[in-house]
N, C-alpha and C positions, 0 to 999 in steps of 0.2 A: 381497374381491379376486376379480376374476372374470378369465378365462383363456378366448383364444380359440385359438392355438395353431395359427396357418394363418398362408400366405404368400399376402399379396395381390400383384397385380402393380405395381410400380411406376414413377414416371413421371418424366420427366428425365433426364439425363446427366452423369457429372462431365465436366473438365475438365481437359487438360495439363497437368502444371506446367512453369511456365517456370522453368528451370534457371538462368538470368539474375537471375532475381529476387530467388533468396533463395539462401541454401548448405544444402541439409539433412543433415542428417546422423542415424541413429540409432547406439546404442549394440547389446551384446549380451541377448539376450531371454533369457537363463538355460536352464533344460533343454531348450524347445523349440528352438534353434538348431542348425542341422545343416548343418556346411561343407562349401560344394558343390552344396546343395539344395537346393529352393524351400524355404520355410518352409509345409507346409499349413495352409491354411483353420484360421482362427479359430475357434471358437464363441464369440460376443461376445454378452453382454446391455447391450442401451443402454439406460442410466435418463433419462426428460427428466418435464417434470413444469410448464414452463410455455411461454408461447406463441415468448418468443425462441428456446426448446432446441427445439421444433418447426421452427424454420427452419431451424436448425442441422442437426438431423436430416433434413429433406428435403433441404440440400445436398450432405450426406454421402451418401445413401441410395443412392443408384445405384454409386456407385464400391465404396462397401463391400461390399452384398452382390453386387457382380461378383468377388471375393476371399474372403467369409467367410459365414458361415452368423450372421444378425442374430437376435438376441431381444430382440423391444422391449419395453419396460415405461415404463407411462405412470402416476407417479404421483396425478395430477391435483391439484397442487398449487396453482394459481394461476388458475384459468379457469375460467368453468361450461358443461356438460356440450354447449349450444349452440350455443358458439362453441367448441366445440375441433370438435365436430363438423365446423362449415364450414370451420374450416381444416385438418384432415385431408384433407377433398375438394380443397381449392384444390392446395393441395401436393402432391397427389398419394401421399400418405403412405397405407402402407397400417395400417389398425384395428391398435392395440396388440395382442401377444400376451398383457400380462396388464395388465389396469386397476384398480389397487389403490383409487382414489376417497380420499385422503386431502389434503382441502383443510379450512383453516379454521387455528381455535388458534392459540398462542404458536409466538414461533420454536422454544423444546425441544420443548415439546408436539407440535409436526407433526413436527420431526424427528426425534419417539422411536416416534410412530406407524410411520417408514417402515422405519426398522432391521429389526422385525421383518418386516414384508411384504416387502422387496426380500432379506432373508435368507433365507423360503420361496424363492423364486423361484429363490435361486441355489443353492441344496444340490436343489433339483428340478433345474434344467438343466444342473449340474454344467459350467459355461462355464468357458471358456481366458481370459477377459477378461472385464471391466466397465469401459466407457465410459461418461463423463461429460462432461457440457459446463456449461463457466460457471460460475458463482457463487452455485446458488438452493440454500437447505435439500434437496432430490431431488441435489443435486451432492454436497452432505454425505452423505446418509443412503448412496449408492448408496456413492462411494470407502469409505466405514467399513463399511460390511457386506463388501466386498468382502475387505477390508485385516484385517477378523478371522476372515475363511474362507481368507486368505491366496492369495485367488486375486487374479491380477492385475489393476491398476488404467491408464486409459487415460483422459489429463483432455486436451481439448481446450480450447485458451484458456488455456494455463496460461500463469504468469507475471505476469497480473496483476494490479498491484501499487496503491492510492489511498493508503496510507501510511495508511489512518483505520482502528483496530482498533474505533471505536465504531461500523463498519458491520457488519451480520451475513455480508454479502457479502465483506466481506476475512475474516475469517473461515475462510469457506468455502473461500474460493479456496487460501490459504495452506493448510489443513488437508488439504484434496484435493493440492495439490502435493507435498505432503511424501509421501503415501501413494502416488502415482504411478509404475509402472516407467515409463510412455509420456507424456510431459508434451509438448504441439502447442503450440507457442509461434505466438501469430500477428502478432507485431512481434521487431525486432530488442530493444527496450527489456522486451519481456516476457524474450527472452532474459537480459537481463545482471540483470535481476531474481532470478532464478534462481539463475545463479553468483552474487550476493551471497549467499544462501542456501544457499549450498554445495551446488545442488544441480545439475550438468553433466550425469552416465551421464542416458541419455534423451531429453536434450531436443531437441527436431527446432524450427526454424522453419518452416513450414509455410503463411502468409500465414493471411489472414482467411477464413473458413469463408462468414460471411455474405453476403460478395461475391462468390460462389461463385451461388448463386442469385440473388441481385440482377441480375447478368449475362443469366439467363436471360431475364429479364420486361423489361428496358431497354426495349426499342423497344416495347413494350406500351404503357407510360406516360410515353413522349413525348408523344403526341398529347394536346392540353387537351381534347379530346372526352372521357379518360378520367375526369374531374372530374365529364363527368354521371351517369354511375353511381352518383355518391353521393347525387344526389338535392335537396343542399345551396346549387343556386344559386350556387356559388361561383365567381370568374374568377382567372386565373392572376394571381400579384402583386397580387392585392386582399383577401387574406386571412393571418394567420397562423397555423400548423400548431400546435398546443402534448399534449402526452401529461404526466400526472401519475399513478405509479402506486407510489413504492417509500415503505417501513413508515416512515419517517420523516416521509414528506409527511402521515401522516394522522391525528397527530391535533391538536385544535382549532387550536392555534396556529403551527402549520406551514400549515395549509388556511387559516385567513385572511390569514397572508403569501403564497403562492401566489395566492387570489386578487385580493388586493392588485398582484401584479405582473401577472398578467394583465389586469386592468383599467384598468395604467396604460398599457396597450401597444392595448387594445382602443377601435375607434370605430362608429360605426354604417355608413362605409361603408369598412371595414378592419377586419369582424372575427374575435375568435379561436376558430377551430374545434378546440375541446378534447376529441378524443378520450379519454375517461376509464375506466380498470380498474373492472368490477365493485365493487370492495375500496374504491378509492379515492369513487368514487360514494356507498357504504354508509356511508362513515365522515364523508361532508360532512353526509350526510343527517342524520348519526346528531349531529354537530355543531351542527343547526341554523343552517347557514351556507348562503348562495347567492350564483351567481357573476353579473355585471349581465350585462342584454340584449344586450349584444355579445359576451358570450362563450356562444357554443353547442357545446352538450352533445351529442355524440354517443356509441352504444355503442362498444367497441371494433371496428375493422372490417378484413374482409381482404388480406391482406398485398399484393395490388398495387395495391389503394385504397390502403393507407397510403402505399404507396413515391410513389403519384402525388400524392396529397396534399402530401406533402411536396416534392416536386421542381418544383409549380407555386406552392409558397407563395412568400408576400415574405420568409418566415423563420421559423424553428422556432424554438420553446421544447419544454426536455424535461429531465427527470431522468432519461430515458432512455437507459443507455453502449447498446444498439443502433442504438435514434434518433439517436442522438450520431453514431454510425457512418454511417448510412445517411446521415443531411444531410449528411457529408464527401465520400465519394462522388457524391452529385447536387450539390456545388458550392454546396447552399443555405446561408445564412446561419442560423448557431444559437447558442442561447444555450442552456446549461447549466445546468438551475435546481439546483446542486448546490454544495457548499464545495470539492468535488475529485471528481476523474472517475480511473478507470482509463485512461481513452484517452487519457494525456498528449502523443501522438505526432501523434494527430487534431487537437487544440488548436495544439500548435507546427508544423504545419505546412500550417497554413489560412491564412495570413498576414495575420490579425487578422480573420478570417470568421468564428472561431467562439472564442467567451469563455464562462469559468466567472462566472457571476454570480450564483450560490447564489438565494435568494429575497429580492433587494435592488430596491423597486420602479424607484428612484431610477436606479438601473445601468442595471435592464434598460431603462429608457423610450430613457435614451441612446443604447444600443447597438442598439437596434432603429433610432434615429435615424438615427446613421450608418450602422449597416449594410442597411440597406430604407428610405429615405425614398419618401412616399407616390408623388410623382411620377417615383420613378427605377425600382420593384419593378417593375410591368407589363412593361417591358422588357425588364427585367434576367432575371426568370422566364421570359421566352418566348427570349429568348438561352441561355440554362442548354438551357431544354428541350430546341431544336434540336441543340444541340450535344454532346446527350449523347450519349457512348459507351462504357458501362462494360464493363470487363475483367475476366473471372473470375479469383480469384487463383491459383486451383491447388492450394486448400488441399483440397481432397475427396479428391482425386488424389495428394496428395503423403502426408496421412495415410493411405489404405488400401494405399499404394504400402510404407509405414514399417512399420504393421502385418504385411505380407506377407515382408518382408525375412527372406530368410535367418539 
C-alpha cells in the first residue's frame, strides 16, 4: 500500500441541483447534527477501485471537496496501472492519497485482501465518513470495513436493485445498502427499491452522478471530427460501439456466445469496434477463441473517446449498466448483452431504443435490424449528434449539499 497524502488541484465544476427534478430529502445524521448550525466539514475517505467509480469520483470531486476534507483511496481493483494513469489525467483527478494495488483473484479472495488494507487506512485517518459508489468488490470491501469500525457509511447509487443474487454485483449493492446511514438514490425506482427493503431514514434521490460529468464534455464530442482521434478510420453510423467486460462474460462459453453475437451484427463495411477490459481480453486469449475481421479489438480508451464513440455509432452493444447509461443519454440505440440490467428505468423509457437481449445471436441481429438499418444509421447519427444537449443532473450538488446538512 503505498500513501501519498497531498492535495492535488482539481479540475471541473459541480452543478445546481434542480429542485424541479427530483424531491430530496435527508434524514438526521446522529451525533454530529446540530440544530441551527451548519453541519462542519466532513473528513470523508472515498474507496473506488475501478474505472466507472473514477467517473463517479471526478463528477463528485469539485462539489465535495468545496464542503469536506476528501481522502481518496484507490484500490486498483479492475484496471492496470497505464490506463488508470491516463485517466486520472483526463479527469482531472488528482493522484490517490493511498494506492493499495489489489487486483486480480477470486471474488472473496480480492475482497478479503481489501478489508484489511482500507481498515489501515481508516483507524489511520480516523474519518467522519466512508463513501462508496456502485457495485464493485472496493464498494464491498470499503462499506464492511467502515460498518465494523462503525464509522459511518455513504453509498452513492444505492437502490439498485437486477433482482439476480447470482450476480456478485447485487450482492454488493444490497449488502452496502443495508450498512448505509447516507444511501444517494439516483432514480425514483432505486428509491422504492429501498422502502421495499425497509430501508427509508437516509435515503436522498439525488439524480445520476454520471450525467454530472457527461455534461461537461457534450459539446466536445459532437463534432464527428472527434472519431479521428481514435485513429480507427471510422464514420459516424458506419460502425457499432460494443464493450464486453463483467466476470460472467469470461469464461469459455459465455466468450463464444458473445462472440457469436457480435459477429452476427458485424460486416466488413459496418464494423464492430469492441473496446475490450484487459480481464476480458486475457480470458478470450486464455480460451483460445478469436473474434472475425470485422470485429476490432481495441484497448480500453478514454472516457470522451468513449462517450464519442458511442454517440456517432449506429448502435451499442454492452454488458455495460454505465454504457447502458450513457447510450440513454446520447439517444443511441443499445442492446444489452445481459439477462437483466439495474437500469430498468433506462430500458422503459427509451421507447423501444434500447433492449435486454442477454447473449442471443438471433435477437440481437434483429434488433440491430430495426434499430440501425444500414441505410438509415448515417443519418440518424449525425441527427443524434447535432442535436445533442445534455443536462447535468445535479446529482454532485445535491449529495455534498445532503452531506453538509445540518
Amino acid at each position: 500500500m503505498s500513501s501519498s497524502r497531498r492535495r492535488s488541484p482539481t479540475v471541473g465544476s459541480g452543478f445546481p441541483l434542480d429542485p424541479a427534478s427530483r424531491s430530496c430529502r435527508t434524514t438526521p445524521l446522529g451525533s454530529r447534527r446540530r440544530h441551527g448550525r451548519r453541519q462542519p466539514p466532513l473528513r470523508i475517505v472515498s474507496v473506488v477501485g475501478t474505472r466507472p467509480q473514477l467517473i463517479k469520483a471526478a463528477a463528485l470531486l469539485s462539489a465535495l471537496r468545496g464542503r469536506h476534507d476528501e481522502i481518496f483511496v484507490d484500490t486498483g481493483q479492475h484496471y492496470d496501472e497505464a490506463m488508470a494513469g491516463a485517466f486520472f489525467s483526463e479527469l482531472g483527478l488528482p493522484r490517490p492519497d493511498y494506492s493499495l494495488g489489489i487486483g486480480g483473484g477470486s471474488q472473496s479472495e480480492q475482497t478479503g485482501r481489501m478489508l484489511p488494507a482500507i481498515e489501515t487506512v481508516l483507524v489511520r485517518e480516523r474519518p467522519d465518513a466512508v463513501l462508496v459508489y456502485g457495485d464493485t468488490n472496493s464498494t464491498l470491501a470499503g462499506a464492511l470495513a467502515a460498518a465494523k469500525l462503525d464509522t459511518p457509511v455513504a453509498h452513492v447509487e444505492a437502490g439498485l436493485r437486477s433482482f439476480d443474487r447470482r450476480m456478485p454485483e447485487e450482492i454488493n449493492r444490497v449488502v452496502a445498502d443495508h450498512l448505509s446511514r447516507w444511501l444517494f438514490a439516483p432514480t425514483p425506482t432505486a428509491v422504492a427499491n429501498l422502502a421495499a427493503e425497509g430501508i427509508v431514514a437516509g435515503v436522498t434521490l439525488v439524480g445520476d452522478l454520471m450525467q454530472d460529468l457527461a455534461a461537461r464534455v457534450g459539446a466536445e464530442i459532437r463534432d464527428p471530427a472527434a472519431l479521428e482521434a481514435t485513429g480507427l478510420g471510422v464514420r459516424p453510423g458506419r460502425y457499432l460501439f460494443a464493450t464486453v467486460h463483467r466476470a460472467e462474460n469470461r469464461n469459455p462459453a459465455a466468450i463464444a456466445a458473445w462472440i457469436a453475437v457480435l459477429a452476427s451484427v458485424a460486416a466488413p463495411d459496418r464494423p464492430v469496434v469492441l473496446a475490450l477490459h484487459p480481464g476480458t481480453r486475457a480470458a478470450l486469449e486464455a480460451a483460445g477463441l478469436a473474434v472475425p475481421d470485422a470485429v476490432r479489438i481495441v484497448d480500453p480508451l478514454g472516457y470522451r473517446t468513449t462517450l464519442a464513440l458511442q454517440l456517432h455509432a449506429a448502435a451499442v452493444l454492452t454488458d455495460s449498466g454505465g454504457v447502458q447509461r450513457e447510450a440513454a443519454w446520447l439517444g443511441v440505440p443499445c442492446l444489452v448483452l445481459r439477462d437483466r440490467t439495474e437500469w430498468l428505468e433506462a430500458v422503459e423509457s427509451s421507447g423501444g431504443r434500447m433492449v435486454v437481449v442477454g447473449l442471443d445471436a438471433e435477437r440481437a441481429t434483429a434488433e440491430v435490424r430495426r434499430l440501425a438499418p444500414a441505410d438509415r444509421a448515417p443519418d440518424d447519427a449525425a441527427r443524434r449528434a447535432a442535436a445533442l444537449d445534455l443536462a447535468p443532473a445535479g446529482a454532485a450538488e445535491a449529495i455534498a449539499t445532503a452531506l453538509a446538512a445540518p
